[in-house]
N, C-alpha and C positions, 0 to 999 in steps of 0.2 A: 504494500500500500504506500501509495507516494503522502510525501508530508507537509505538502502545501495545505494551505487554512486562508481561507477570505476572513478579516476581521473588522466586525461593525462597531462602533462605539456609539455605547445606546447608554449615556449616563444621567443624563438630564431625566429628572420625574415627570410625569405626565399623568396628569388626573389624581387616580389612585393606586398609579404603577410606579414603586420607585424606581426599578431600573437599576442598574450595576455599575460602579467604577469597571469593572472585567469586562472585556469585552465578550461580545459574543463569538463562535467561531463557526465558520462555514467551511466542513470539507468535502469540496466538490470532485464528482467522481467518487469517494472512499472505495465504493465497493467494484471501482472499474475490473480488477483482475478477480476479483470472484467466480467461484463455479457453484452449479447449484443451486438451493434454495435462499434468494437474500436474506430472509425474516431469518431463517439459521444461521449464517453469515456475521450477521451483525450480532445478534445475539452470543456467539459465540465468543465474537470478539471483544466485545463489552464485558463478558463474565472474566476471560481471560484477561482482563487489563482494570478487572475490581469492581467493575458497575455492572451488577447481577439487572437482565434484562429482567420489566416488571411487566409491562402491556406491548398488544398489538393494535391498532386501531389508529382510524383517522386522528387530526390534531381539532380541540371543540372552535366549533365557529362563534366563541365568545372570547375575550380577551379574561385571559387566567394569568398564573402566575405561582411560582410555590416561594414564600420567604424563607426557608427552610432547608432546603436543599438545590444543588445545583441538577440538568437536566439535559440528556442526551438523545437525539432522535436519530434514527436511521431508517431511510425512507427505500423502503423493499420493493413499493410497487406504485406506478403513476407519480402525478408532480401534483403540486399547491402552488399556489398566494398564500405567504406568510405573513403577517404584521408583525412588527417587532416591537417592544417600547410603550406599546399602546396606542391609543385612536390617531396619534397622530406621528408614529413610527413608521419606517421605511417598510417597503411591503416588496420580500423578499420570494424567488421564486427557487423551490426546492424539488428535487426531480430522483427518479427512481435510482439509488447510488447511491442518493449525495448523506451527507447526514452534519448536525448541529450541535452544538455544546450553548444549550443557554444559562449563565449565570443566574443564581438565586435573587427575584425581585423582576427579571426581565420578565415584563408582558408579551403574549403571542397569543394568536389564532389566526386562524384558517379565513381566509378571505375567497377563497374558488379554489377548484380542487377537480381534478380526473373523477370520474363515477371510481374507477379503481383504485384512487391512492389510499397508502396503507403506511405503516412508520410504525418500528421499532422501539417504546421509551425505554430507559434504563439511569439507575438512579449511583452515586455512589457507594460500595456497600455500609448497611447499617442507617441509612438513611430513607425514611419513607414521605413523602413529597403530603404538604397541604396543600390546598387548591384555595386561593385568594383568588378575589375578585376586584375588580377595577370601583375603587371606593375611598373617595378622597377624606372619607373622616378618618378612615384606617392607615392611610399611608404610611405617615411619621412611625409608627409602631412597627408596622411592615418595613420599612426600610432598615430598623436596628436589628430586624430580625436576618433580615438580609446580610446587613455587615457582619453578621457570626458567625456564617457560614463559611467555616475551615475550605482550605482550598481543598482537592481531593489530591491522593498521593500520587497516583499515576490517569494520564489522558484516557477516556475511553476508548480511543481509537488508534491512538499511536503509541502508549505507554508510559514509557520513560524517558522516548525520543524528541518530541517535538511537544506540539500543542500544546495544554496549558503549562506545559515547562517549559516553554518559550513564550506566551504571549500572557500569562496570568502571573508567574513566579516575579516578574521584573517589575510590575503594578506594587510592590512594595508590601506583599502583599503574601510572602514567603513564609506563613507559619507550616 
């Protein structure tokens, strides 16, 4: 798997979404050299690299969010419109392959989607993801819950090689 990563900086709050100093990460293709079944694939590779995969299914067509934990997609089958950030977030296009690392506090949904798209989630282990809502009385609290969130020890998709040990460790941000 090649170790290139798109990186969006999504830190500014919006509405009820605080959003992350960490950037998001976008890697496109991941699954390019794969054989087989992708949903297996990514799964595999997630458990093997500490983020035990938790669901299969589309991404909800509401703007969510976990304060909680950080959040890994891998997208097995068809493409999407992603939002990022909240309602007024960049609105990213994810396709059978590619797969995402969203920071704890980033808002996303599904804005249009293939009849078939499908995506892999997977959490760091030991971590089970809340589901926040886009809700500006809750923010401020949301966001400190967000800043807790320990980095994870190795990338879901590249390990110990790249990805958040290059673009999350140098955020200063290295516990």
């Amino acid at each position: 798997m090649k170790d290139y990563v798109e990186i969006y900086a999504i830190k500014q709050p919006c509405g009820g979404v605080p959003n992350n100093s960490l950037p998001l990460l976008i890697y496109p293709g991941a699954a390019v050299q794969a054989t087989g079944d992708l949903a297996d694939w990514f799964e595999q590779c997630f458990e093997r690299n500490d983020w035990p995969p938790r669901w299969r299914y589309p991404i909800f067509t509401y703007t969510h969010f976990h304060s909680n934990t950080h959040e890994v997609l891998g997208v097995y089958q068809g493409s999407a419109q992603v939002q990022f950030g909240g309602e007024a977030g960049p609105v990213l296009t994810l396709k059978q392959g590619d797969a995402v690392l969203i920071p704890a506090g980033v808002g996303h949904k599904q804005i249009a989607a293939s009849q078939d798209f499908m995506a892999v989630g997977a959490y760091p282990r030991g971590f089970s993801p809340d589901k926040c809502l886009d809700k500006p009385e809750q923010r401020d609290a949301m966001q400190r819950n967000a800043e807790r969130v320990p980095l994870p020890d190795s990338d879901p998709l590249l390990g110990e090689r790249s990805g958040i040990n290059t673009h999350w460790r140098h955020q200063g941000r290295g516990d």
